[in-house]
Residue frames relative to the residue before (quaternion, step in Angstrom):
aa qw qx qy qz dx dy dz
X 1.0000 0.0000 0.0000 0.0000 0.00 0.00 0.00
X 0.5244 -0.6714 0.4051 0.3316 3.49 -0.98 0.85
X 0.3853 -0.7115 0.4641 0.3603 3.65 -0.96 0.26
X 0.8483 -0.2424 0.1905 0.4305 3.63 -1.16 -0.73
X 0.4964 0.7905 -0.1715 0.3151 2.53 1.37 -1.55
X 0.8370 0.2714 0.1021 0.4641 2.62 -0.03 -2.25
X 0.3871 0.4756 -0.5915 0.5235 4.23 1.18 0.41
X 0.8649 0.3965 -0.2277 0.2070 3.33 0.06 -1.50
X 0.3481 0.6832 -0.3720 0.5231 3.38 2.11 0.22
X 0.8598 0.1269 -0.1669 0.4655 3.55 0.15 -0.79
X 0.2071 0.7134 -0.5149 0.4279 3.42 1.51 0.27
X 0.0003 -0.8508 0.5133 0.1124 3.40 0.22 -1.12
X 0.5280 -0.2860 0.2700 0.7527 3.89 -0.17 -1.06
X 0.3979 -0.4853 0.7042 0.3321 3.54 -1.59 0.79
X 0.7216 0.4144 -0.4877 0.2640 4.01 -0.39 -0.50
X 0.5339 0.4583 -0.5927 0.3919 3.71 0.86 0.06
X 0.7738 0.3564 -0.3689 0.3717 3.57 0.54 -0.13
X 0.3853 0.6824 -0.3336 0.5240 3.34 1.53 -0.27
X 0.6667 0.5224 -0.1547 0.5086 3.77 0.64 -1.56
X 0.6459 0.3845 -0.3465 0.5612 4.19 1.03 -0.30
X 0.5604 -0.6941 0.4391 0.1065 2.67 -0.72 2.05
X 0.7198 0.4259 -0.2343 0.4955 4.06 1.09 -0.98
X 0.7603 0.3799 -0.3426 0.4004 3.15 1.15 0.12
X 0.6554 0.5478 -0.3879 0.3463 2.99 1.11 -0.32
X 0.6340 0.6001 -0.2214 0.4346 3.08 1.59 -0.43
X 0.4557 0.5018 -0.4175 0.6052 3.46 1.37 -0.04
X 0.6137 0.4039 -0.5555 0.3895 3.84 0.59 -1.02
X 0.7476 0.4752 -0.3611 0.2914 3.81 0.05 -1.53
X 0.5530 0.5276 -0.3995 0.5063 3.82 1.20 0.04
X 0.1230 -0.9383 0.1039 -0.3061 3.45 1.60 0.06
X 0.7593 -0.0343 0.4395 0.4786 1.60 -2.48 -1.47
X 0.6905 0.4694 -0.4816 0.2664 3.93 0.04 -0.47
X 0.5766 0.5461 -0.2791 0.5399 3.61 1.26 -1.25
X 0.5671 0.3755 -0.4556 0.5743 4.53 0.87 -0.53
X 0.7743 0.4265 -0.4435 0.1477 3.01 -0.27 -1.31
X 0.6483 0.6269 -0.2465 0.3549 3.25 1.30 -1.32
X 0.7904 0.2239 -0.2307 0.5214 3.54 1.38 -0.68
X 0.4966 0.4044 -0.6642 0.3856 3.28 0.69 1.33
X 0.3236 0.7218 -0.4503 0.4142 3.68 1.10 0.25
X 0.7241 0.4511 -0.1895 0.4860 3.21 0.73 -1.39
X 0.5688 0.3729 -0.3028 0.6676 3.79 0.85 -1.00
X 0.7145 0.3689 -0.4944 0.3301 3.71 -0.48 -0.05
X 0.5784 0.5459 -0.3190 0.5155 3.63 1.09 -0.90
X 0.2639 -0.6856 0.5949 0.3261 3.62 0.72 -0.87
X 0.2755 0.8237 -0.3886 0.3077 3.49 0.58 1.55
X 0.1883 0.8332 -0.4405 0.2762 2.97 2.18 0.15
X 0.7473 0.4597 -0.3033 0.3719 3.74 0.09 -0.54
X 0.5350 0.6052 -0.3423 0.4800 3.59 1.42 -0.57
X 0.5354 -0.5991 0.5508 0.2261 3.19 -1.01 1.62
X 0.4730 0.5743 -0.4844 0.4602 4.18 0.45 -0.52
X 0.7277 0.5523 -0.1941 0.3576 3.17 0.00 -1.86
X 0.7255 0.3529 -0.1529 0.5707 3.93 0.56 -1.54
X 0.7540 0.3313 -0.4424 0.3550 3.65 0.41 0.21
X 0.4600 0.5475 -0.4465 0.5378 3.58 1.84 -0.56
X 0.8536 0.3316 -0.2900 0.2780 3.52 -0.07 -0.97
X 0.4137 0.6718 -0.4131 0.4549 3.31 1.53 0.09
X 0.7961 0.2278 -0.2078 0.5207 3.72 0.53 -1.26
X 0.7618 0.2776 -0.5282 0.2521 3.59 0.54 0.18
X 0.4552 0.5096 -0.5174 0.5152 3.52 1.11 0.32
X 0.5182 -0.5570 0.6135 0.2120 3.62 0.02 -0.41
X 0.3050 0.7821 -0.4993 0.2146 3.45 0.98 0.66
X 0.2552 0.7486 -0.4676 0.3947 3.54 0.82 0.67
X 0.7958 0.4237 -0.2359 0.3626 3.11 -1.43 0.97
X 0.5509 0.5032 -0.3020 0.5934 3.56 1.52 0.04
X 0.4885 -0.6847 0.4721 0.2638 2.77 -1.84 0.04
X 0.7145 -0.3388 0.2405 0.5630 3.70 -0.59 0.33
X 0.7419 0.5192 -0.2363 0.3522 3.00 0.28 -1.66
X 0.6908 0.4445 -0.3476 0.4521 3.74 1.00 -1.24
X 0.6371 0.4958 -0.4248 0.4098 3.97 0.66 -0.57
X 0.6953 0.5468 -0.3393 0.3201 3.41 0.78 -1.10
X 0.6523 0.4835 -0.2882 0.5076 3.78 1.64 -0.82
X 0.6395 0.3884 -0.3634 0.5551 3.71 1.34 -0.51
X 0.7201 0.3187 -0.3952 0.4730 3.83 0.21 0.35
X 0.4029 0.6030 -0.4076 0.5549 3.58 1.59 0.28
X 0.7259 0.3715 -0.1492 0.5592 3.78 0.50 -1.22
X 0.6942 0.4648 -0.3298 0.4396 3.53 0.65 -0.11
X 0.5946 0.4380 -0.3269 0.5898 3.38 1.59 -0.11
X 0.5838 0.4264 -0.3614 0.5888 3.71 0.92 -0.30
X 0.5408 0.5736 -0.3947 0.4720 3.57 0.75 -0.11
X 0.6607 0.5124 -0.2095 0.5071 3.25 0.80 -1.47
X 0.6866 0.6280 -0.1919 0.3121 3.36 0.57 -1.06
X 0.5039 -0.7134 0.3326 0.3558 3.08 1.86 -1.24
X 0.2337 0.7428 -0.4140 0.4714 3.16 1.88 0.57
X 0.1536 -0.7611 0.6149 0.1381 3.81 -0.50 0.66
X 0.0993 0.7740 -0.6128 0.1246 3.39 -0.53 1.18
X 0.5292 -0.6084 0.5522 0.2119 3.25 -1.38 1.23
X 0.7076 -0.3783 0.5167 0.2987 3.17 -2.00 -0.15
X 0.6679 0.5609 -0.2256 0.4340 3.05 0.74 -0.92
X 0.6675 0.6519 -0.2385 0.2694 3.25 0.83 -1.82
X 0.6713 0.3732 -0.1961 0.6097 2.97 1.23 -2.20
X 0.5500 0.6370 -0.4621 0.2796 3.81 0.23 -0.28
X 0.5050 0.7223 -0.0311 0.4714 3.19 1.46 -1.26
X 0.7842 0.3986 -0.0807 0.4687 3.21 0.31 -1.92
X 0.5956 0.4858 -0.3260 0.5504 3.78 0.93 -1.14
X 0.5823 0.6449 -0.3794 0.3178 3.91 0.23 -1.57
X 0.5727 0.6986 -0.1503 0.4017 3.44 1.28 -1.88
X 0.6036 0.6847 -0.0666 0.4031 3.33 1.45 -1.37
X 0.8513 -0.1675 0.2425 0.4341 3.21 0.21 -1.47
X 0.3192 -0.7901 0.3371 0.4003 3.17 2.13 -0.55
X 0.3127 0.7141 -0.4324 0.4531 3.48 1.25 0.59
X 0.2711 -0.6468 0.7102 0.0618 3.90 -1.28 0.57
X 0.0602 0.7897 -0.6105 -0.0085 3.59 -0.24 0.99
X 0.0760 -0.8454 0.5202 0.0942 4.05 0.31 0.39
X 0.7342 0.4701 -0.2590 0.4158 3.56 1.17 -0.11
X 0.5111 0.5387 -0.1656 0.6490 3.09 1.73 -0.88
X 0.6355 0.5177 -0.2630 0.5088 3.71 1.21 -0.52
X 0.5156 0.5772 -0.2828 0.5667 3.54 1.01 -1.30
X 0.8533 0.3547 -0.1307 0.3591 3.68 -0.22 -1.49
X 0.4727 0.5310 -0.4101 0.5714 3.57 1.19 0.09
X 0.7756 0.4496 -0.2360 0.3750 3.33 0.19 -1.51
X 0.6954 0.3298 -0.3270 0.5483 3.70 1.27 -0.59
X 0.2618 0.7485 -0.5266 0.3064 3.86 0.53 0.57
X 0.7733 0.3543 0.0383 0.5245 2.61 1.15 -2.23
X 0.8438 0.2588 -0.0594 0.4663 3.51 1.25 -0.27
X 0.1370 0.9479 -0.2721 -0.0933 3.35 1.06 0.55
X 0.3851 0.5827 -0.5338 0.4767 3.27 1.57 1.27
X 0.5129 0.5392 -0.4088 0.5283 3.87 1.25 -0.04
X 0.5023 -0.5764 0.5961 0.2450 3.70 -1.04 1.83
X 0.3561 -0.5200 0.7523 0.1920 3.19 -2.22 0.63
X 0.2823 -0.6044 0.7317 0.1399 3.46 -1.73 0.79
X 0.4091 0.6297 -0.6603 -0.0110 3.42 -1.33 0.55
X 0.6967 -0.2446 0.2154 0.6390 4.21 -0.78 -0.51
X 0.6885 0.5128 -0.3813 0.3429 3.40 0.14 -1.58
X 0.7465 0.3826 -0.2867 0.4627 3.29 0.38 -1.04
X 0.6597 0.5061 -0.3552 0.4271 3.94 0.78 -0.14
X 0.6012 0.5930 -0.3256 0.4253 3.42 1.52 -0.07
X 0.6925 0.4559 -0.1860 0.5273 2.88 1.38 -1.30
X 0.7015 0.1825 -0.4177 0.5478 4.11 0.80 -0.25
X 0.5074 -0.6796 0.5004 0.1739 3.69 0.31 -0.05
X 0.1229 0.7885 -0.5667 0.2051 3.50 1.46 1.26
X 0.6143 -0.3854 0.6452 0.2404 3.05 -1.80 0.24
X 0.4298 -0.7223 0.5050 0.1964 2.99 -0.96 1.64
X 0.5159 -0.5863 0.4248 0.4578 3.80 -0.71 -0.08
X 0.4224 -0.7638 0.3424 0.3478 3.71 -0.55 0.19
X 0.3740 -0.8497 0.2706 0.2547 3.42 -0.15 1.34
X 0.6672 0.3515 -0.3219 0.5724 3.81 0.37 0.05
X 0.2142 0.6792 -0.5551 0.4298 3.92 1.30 0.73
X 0.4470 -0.6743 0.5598 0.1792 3.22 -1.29 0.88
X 0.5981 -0.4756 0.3302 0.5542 4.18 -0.73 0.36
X 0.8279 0.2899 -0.4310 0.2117 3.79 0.02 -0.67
X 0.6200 0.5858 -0.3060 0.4229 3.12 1.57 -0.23
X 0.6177 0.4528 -0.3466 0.5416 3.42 1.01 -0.11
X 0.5728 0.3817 -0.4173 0.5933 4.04 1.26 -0.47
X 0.6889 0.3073 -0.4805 0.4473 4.12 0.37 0.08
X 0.5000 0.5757 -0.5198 0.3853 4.02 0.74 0.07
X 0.5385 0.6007 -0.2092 0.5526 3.42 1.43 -2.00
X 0.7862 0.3461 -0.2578 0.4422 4.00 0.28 -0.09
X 0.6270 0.5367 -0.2973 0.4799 3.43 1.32 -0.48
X 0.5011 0.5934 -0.1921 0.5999 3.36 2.01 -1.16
X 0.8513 0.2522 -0.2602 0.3794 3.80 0.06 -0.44
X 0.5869 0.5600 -0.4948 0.3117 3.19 1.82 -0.46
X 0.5839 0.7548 -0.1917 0.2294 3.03 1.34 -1.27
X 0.6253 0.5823 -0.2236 0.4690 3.02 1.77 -1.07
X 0.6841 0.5524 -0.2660 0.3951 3.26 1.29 -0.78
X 0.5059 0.6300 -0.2988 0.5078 3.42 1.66 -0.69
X 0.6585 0.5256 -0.2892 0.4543 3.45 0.85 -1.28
X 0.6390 0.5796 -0.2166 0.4570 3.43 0.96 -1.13
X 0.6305 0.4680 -0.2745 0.5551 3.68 0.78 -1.11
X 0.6853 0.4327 -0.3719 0.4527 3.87 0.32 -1.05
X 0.5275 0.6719 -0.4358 0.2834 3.96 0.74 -0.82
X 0.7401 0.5452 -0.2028 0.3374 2.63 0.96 -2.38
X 0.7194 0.3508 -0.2892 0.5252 3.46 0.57 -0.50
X 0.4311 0.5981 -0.4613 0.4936 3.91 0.77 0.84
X 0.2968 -0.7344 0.5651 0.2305 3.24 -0.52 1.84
X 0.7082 0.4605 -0.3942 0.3620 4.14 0.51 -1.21
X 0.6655 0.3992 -0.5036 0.3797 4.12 1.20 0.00
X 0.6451 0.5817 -0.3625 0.3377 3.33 0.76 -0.65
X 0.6564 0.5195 -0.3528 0.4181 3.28 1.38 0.24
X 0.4781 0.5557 -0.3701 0.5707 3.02 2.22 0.03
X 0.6438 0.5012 -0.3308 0.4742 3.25 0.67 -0.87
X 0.6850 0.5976 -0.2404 0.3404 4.00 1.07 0.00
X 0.5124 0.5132 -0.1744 0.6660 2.61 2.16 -0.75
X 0.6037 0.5440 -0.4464 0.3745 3.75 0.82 -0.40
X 0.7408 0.3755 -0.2307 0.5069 3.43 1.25 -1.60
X 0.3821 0.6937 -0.4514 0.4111 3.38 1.19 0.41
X 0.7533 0.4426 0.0039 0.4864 3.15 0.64 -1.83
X 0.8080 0.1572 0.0859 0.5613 3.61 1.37 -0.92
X 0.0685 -0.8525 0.5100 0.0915 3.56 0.53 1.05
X 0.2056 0.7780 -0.5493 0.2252 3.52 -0.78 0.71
X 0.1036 -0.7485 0.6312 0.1750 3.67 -1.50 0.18
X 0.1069 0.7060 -0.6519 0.2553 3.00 -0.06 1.79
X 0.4020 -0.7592 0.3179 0.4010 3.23 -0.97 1.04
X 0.8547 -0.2203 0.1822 0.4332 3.89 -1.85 0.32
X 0.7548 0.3023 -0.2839 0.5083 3.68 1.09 -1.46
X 0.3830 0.5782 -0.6170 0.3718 3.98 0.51 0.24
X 0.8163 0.4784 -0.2341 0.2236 2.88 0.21 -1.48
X 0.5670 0.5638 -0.3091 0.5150 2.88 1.33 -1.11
X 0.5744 0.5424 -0.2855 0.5426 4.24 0.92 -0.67
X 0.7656 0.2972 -0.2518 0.5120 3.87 0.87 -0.17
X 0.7575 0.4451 -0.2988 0.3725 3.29 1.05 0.21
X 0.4504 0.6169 -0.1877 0.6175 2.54 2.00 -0.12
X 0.4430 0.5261 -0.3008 0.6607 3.69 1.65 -0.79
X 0.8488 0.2211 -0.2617 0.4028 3.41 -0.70 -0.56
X 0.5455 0.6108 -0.4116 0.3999 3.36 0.77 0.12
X 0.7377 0.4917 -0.0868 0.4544 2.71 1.38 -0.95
X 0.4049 0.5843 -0.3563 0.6065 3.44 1.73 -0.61
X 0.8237 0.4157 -0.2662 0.2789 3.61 0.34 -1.60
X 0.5622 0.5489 -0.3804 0.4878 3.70 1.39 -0.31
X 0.7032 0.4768 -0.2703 0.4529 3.47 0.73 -1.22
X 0.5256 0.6259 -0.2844 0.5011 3.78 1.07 -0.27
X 0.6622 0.5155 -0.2003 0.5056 3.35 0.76 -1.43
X 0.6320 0.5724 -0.1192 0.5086 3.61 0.94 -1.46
X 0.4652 0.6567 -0.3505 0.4789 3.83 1.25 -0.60
């Protein structure tokens, strides 16, 4: 995975990507589509059919089976509730399900309830260059890769914040995008569009 260093190297200026009208508009669809479903998780609305279909399509919760959504929006209410569960645990609990490893769908649960805890998804794996997980890896060894991958992200994240040349990216963002998401959203949407903007280029 890349270090600080080397994000904030190819970071470049955030406004050349900030400054693309198609992206910037996907960002403000967003922060509106989070903001709206941490509303819901704050109200404790997890059970409202609204809620499971917004957060289905903007996470991308697609592709499971009944059974796996119904145990990951089950654990997200015991989350809510105040149930301290590990990575592992909920990692564990879903597996149980369908035998499936979902590390992104995992990531994005866990920051519902915690939105200083990094999202995993591609975009963001393009732009830090993680280590894929190994595919013929058994579950515990792929849930300890899936932990080495988010701790790492958080480290990366923590070293930013105290980075005088991001926080001036991160100024232009709330420049460009007023909002009060917390430090590691942001740091998850700029890292998004980075990604959007490589995989575009690559097109």
């Amino acid at each position: 995975m890349k270090n600080a260093s080397e994000v904030i190297e190819q970071l470049g200026d955030i406004n050349d990507i900030l400054d693309n009208i198609q992206v910037l508009k996907k960002l403000i669809k967003a922060i509106d589509g989070y903001n709206e479903i941490q509303k819901y998780y704050e109200d404790n609305k997890i059970s409202d059919e609204a809620f499971i279909k917004k957060y289905c399509s903007f996470y991308q919760l697609r592709f499971v089976s009944d059974g796996f959504k119904s145990t990951y929006f089950a654990i997200m209410q015991r989350l809510r509730d105040g149930e301290a569960l590990t990575f592992k645990q909920i990692a564990e609990e879903l597996y149980s399900v369908d035998g499936k490893h979902q590390l992104s769908l995992i990531s994005k649960l866990m920051h519902t309830a915690d939105t200083d805890l990094p999202v995993y998804d591609s975009l963001v794996a393009e732009t830090l260059a993680t280590d894929p997980l190994t595919p013929d890896a058994g579950i515990e060894q792929k849930i300890a890769e899936s932990e080495v991958i988010l701790s790492g992200i958080s480290a990366l994240y923590a070293e930013l914040k105290e980075n005088a040349d991001f926080a001036a990216a991160v100024a232009e963002f709330d420049g460009k995008l007023p909002n009060k998401i917390s430090f590691v959203k942001k740091c998850d949407l700029i890292m998004w569009s980075q990604g959007a903007a490589k995989k575009k280029n690559k097109e």
